[in-house]
Every structure is written in C-alpha cells, then in structure tokens.
C-alpha positions as semicolon CSV with decimal commas, in nm:
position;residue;x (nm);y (nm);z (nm)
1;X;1,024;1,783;-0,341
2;X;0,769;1,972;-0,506
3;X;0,858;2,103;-0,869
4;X;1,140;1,862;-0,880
5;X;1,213;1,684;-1,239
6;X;1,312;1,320;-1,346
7;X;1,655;1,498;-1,410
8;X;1,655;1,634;-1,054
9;X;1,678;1,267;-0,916
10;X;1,769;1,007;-1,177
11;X;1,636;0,676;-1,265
12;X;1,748;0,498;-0,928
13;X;1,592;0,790;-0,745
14;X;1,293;0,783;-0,934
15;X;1,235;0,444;-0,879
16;X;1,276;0,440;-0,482
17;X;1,028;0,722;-0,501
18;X;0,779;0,527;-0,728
19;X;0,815;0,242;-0,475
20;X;0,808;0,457;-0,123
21;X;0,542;0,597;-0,245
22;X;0,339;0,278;-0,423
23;X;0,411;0,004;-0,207
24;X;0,170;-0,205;-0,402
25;X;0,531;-0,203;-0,619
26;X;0,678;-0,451;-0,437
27;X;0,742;-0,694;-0,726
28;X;0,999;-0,425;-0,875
29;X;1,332;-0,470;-0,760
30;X;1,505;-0,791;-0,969
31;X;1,605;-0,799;-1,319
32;X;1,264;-0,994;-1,380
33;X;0,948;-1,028;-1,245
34;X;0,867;-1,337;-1,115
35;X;0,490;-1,431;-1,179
36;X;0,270;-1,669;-1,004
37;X;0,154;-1,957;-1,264
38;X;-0,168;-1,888;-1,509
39;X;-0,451;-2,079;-1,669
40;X;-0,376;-1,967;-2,063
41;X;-0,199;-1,643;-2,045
42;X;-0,359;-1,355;-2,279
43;X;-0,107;-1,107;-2,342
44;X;-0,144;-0,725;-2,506
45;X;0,088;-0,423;-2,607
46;X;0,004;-0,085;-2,694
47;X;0,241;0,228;-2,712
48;X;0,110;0,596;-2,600
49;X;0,289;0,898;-2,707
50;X;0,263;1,276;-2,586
51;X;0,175;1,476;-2,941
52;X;0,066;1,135;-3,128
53;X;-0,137;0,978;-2,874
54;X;-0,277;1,228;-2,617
55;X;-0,106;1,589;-2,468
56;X;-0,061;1,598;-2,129
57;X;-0,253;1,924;-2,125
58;X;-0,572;1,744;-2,190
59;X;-0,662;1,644;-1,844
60;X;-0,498;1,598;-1,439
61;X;-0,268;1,308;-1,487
62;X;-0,453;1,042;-1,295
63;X;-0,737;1,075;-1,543
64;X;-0,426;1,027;-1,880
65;X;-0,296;0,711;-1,681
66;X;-0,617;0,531;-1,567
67;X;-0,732;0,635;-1,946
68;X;-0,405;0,451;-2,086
69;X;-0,468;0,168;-1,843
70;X;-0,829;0,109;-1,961
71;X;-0,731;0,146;-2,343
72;X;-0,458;-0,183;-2,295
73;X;-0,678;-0,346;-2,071
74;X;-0,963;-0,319;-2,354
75;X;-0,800;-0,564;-2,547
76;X;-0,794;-0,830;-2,266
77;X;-1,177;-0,764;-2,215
78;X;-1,203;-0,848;-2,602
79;X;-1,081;-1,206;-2,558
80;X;-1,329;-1,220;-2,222
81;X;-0,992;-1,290;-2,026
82;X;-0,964;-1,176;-1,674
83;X;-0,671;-0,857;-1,608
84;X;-0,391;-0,951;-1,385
85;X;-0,024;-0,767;-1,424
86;X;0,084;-0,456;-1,619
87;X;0,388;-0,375;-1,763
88;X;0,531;-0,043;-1,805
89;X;0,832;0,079;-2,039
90;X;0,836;0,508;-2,001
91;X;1,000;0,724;-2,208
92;X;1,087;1,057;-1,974
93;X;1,186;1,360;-2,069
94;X;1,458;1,491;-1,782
95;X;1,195;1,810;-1,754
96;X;0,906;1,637;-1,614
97;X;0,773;1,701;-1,316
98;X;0,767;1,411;-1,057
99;X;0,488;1,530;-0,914
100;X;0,316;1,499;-1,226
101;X;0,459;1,155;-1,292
102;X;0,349;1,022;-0,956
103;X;-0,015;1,134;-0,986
104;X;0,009;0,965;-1,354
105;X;0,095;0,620;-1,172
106;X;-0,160;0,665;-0,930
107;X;-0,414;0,657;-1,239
108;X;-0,229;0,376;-1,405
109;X;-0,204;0,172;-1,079
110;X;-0,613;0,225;-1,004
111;X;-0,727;-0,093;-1,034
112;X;-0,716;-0,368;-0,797
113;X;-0,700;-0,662;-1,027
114;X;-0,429;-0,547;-1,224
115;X;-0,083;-0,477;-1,058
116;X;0,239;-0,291;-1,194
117;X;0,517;-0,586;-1,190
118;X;0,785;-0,465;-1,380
119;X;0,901;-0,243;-1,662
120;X;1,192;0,017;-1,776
121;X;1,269;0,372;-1,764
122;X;1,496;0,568;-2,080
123;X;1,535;0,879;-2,153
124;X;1,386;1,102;-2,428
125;X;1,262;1,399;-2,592
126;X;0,909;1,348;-2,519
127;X;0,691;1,155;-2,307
128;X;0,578;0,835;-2,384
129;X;0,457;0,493;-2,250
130;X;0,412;0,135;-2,370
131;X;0,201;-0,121;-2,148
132;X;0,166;-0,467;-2,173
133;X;-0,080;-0,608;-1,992
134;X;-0,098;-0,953;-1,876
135;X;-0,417;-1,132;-1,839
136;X;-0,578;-1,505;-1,751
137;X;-0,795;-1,685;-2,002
138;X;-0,915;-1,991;-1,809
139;X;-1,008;-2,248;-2,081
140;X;-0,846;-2,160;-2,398
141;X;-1,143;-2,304;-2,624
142;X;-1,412;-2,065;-2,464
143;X;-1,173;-1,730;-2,547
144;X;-1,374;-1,463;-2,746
145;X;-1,269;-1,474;-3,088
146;X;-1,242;-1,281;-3,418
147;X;-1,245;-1,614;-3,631
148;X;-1,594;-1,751;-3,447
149;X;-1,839;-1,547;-3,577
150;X;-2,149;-1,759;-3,793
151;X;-2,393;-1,734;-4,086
152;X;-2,673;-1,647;-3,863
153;X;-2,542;-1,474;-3,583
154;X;-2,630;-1,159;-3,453
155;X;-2,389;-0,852;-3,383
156;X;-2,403;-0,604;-3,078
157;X;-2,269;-0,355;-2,928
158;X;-2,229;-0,273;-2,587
159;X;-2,219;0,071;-2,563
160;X;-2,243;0,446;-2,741
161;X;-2,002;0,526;-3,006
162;X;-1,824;0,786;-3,108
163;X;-1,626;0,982;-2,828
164;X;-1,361;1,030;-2,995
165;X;-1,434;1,236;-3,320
166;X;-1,335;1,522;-3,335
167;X;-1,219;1,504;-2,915
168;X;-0,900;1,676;-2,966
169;X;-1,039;1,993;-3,105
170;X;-1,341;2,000;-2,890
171;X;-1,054;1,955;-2,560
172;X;-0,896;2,251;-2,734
173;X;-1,150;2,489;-2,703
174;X;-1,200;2,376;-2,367
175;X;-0,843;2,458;-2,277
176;X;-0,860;2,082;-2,140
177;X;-1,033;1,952;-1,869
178;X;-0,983;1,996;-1,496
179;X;-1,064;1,883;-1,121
180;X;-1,269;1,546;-1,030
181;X;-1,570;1,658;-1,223
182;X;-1,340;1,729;-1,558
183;X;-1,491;2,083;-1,615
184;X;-1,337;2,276;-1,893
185;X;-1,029;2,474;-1,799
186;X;-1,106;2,788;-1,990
187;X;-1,320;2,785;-2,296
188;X;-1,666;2,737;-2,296
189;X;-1,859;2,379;-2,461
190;X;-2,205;2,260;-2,474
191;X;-2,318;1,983;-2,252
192;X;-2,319;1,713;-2,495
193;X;-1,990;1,759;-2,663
194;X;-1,872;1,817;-2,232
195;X;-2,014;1,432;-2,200
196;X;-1,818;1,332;-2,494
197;X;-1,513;1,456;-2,435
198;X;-1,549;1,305;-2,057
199;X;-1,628;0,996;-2,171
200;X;-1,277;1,013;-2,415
201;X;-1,108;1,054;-2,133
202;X;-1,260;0,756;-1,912
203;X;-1,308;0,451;-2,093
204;X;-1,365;0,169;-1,884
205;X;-1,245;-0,167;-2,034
206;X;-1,521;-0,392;-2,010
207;X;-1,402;-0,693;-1,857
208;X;-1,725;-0,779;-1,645
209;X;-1,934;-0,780;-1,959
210;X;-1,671;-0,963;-2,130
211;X;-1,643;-1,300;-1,857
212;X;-2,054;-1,266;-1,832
213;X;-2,030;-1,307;-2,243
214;X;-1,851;-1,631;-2,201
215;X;-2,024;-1,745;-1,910
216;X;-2,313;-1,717;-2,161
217;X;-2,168;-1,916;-2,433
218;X;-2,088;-1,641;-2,641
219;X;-1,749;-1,732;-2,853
220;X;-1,686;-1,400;-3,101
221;X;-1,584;-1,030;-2,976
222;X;-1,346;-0,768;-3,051
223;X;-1,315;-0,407;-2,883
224;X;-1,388;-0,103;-3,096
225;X;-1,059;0,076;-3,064
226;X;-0,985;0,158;-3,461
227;X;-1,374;0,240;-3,558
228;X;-1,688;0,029;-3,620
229;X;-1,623;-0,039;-3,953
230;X;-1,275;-0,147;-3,927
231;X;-1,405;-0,358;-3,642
232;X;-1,686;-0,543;-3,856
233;X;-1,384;-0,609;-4,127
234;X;-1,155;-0,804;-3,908
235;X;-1,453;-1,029;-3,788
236;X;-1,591;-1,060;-4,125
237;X;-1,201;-1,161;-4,264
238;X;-1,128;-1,351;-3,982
239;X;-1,447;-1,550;-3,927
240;X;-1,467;-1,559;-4,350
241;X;-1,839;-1,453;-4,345
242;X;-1,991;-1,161;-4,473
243;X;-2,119;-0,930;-4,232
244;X;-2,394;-0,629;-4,229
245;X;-2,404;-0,347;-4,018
246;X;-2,752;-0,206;-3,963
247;X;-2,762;0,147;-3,767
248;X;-2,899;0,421;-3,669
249;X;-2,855;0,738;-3,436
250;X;-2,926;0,557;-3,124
251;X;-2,597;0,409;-3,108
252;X;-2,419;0,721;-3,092
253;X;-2,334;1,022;-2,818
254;X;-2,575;1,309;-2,916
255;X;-2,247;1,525;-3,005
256;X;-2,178;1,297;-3,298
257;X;-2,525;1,193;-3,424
258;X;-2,557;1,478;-3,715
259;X;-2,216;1,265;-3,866
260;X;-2,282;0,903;-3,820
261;X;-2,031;0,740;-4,048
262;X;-1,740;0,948;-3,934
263;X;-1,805;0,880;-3,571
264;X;-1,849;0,553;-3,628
265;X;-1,474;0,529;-3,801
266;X;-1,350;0,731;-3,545
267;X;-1,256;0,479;-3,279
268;X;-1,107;0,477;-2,955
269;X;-1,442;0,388;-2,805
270;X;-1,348;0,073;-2,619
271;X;-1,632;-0,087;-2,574
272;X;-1,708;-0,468;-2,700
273;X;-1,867;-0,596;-3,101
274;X;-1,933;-0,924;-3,049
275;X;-2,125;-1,186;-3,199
276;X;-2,414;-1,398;-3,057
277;X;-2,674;-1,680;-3,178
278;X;-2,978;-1,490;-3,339
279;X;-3,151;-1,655;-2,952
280;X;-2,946;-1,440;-2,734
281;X;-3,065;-1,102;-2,605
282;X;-2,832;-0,862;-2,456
283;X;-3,057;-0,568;-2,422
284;X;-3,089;-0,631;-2,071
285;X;-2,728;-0,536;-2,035
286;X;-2,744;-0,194;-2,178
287;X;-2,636;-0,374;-2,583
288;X;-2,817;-0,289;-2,883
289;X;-2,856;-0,543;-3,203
290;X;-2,627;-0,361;-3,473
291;X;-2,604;-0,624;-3,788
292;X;-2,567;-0,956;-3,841
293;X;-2,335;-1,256;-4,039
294;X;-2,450;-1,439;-4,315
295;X;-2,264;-1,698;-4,577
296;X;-1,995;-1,463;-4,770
297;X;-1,590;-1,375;-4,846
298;X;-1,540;-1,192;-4,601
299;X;-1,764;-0,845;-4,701
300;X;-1,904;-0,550;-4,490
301;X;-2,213;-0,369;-4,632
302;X;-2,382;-0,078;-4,431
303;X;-2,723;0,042;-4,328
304;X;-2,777;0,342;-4,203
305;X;-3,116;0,435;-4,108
306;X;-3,234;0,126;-4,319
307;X;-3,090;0,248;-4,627
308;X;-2,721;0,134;-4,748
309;X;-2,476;0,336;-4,781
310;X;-2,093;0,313;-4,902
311;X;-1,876;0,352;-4,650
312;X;-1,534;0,597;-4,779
313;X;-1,346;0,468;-4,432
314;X;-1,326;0,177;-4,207
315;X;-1,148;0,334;-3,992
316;X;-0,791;0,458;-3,787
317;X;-0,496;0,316;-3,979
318;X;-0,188;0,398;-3,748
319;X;0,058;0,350;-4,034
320;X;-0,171;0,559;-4,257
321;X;0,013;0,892;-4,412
C-alpha cells in the first residue's frame, strides 16, 4: 500500500493497520484502557504541532516520534519516576502518507518500558500529536521536587546545553537531516553546529539518572525544557529560596558557546537541574556544579564567567506573542 494516505483507508483502517503491524498494540481495542495497578501514578501531557512544534521535513520520521517520545517522557525523569504507558491523541491530515505515519510510531513505540495503551484519532488541517505519558513513582515522599530545594544546596546539571538555539535555521540550511547517521540532506554545516542539531533531534529523557538521584537521597529536580533560567525560577519560587547560577562555556555545545545567555534560554535540552546537599558529587556521572541556594524570596542572579550579569530572558514562554 505504498503511497497510500490516512484518507485512502479511514480511521478503522488505520487502526487495524497500526495494530497488524505493532502487535505490541494489543491494549487498543475497548473504549478504555484497562491498566494494571501502580505505586503513586506520575502523570504528564505535552502537545506537538507540525509548523509550531517541529516540520516533518526536519528528519526520517522515526527520529520526530522517538524525539516526541523522549521530550514527554523528560518530564517523568524530572520527578525520578519510572516510564510505563503512553497515550496518544493525533491530529491527521487525510494527505498523509501511511507509510510515513507508521515509521513515526515505530519511533514513538521505541522503548521497551513504555507501551502505547490507548489514544484517539481526528481529523485536521495539519499534523499534530498530544502524549500523555504515564509513569510509577514508588514512594510518593522520595519524588524529585521543585519545592525541596535548601539554603545550602548545590545545583547541577547533567548534561550540555543549548541544542536548540537557533536549530531550526541551522536544519534549514541543511535541507534537514537524513539516513541513520542524520547527515544533512542538501546544504552544507560545520561539524559542531551537525552535533547540535543531532543532538535536537535525539534527546534522551533521563530516567536512569533520575531513579539513581533518588536512590541517592537527592529530593529537588526539574528538566530543562523552557531554558536554564526559566528552570532556576521555578525552583527558586517553588522551593522560596534564592538561587545563583554560576557558569561558564563548559556547559554548553561548542556551536552555542560564543552566545551563552541565549543558549542557555533557549530550551528544549531535556536534560535534569537538580539540587543536592553541598556533600554530594555528581561529577562522576558526567554533571557539572552550576550554582547554588541560599536564604531568599524566591530570586535568580547570574554568573557568567564569574562576573554577574542581568539576564533580559528566562526563557520559552509558549503563550508569549
């Protein structure tokens, strides 16, 4: 049926084919899914939208739906719960290809710990997708927290920031990204805006870290998906403390490090901030020390380099005009 559309076949049709082809889909066929019980359920939502979100020409379609996947599943890693189901509510446009769709499922349904039970299918203009993703906390009072960080404690970070400034132009010029090693399509980019983009497109929601954290006895995370800054802000509000940032280039992708504030407002970096007794070391672990909380309102201040600087953005604002 190659070069068939959605409109082609229909919902019903589509679905059989999702399921003959996925049997790992076998929870899909009732009005509801029906879930085995949980220890303290941690649940997430995020919406994806072709022309807001991500274009479709950006990359093969198992790379957009694993990257989708690991961008919901980043928020389960932030509480240090463990991923379980997924949820999936598409938007599709009668035009699109099946093909296409299928190999887009085969990204979102990668992972082994987290299986596709359930979800809808509507029509529309444009191509879109919301996931919810349902994890399993375990003990409630050991959850990683925005509201636990202390006067004392130090912050890190556990990885390089910054992927996604500027990503969409740079995939541009590149005419996207194609085949397993994601080489540019067309255009022509240097080798460290080529690992940037590449690692855009693959997060990896860090859910091992995350359970090793609270193993460790660390109670205070969050996942940098709207920017550093904005990041430090909700743990400083939440956790009513003030907190300062202290960093330089080292935390950054080499693409990115001749504009450190703006890549680190950018966002969409998914990896973990997350607060720890000034005792702990993390460096081990691939983390670098990036600030620390002391008594306060609920402030950030910045360092850059050791000097402070004020910071014009915290970060991506979805409702922003």
């Amino acid at each position: 049926m190659t070069g068939s559309t959605v409109g082609d076949i229909g919902e019903r049709g589509l679905i059989q084919r999702l399921r003959d082809t996925f049997p790992s889909l076998s929870l899909i066929g009732d009005d509801s899914s029906v879930l085995p019980a949980l220890q303290c359920p941690v649940v997430t939502t995020d919406s994806y939208f072709e022309g807001s979100h991500f274009y479709r020409w950006w990359a093969p379609p198992e790379v957009l739906g694993r990257r989708l996947l690991e961008a919901t599943l980043s928020d389960i890693a932030a509480m240090g719960a463990c991923s379980r189901w997924i949820f999936t509510a598409v938007t599709l446009p009668p035009c699109l290809e099946i093909d296409w769709l299928e190999r887009f499922y085969r990204g979102l349904m990668e992972r082994e710990d987290c299986v596709v039970a359930g979800g809808e299918t509507i029509r529309g203009s444009n191509f879109g997708i919301t996931l919810t993703a349902v994890g399993e906390g375990g003990n409630s009072q050991t959850l990683l927290r925005r509201s636990t960080l202390r006067p004392g404690d130090n912050l890190w970070l556990s990885g390089p920031i910054g992927r996604a400034l500027d990503a969409p132009a740079i995939l541009e010029k590149a005419g996207g990204l194609e085949g397993e090693n994601l080489n540019p399509r067309s255009g022509k980019i240097s080798e460290d805006r080529l690992e940037q983009v590449r690692a855009f497109l693959l997060p990896r929601a860090e859910l091992e870290l995350a359970a090793e954290l609270r193993r460790k006895g660390v109670l205070c995370g969050i996942d940098i998906s709207d920017g550093l800054f904005s990041e430090a802000w909700h743990l400083s509000r939440e956790s009513r403390v003030d907190v300062t940032l202290d960093i330089d280039e080292s935390i950054f992708y080499n693409s990115v490090k001749d504009k450190p504030l703006e890549a680190a407002a950018s966002g969409e970096d998914f990896v973990l901030l997350f607060g720890a007794t000034e005792q702990s070391e993390f460096t081990s672990r691939g983390c670098k020390r990036v600030g620390f909380a002391k008594e306060g309102a609920g402030r950030v201040s910045v360092l850059l380099d050791g000097k402070q600087v004020n910071v014009e953005t915290t970060g991506y604002d979805h409702l922003e005009v």
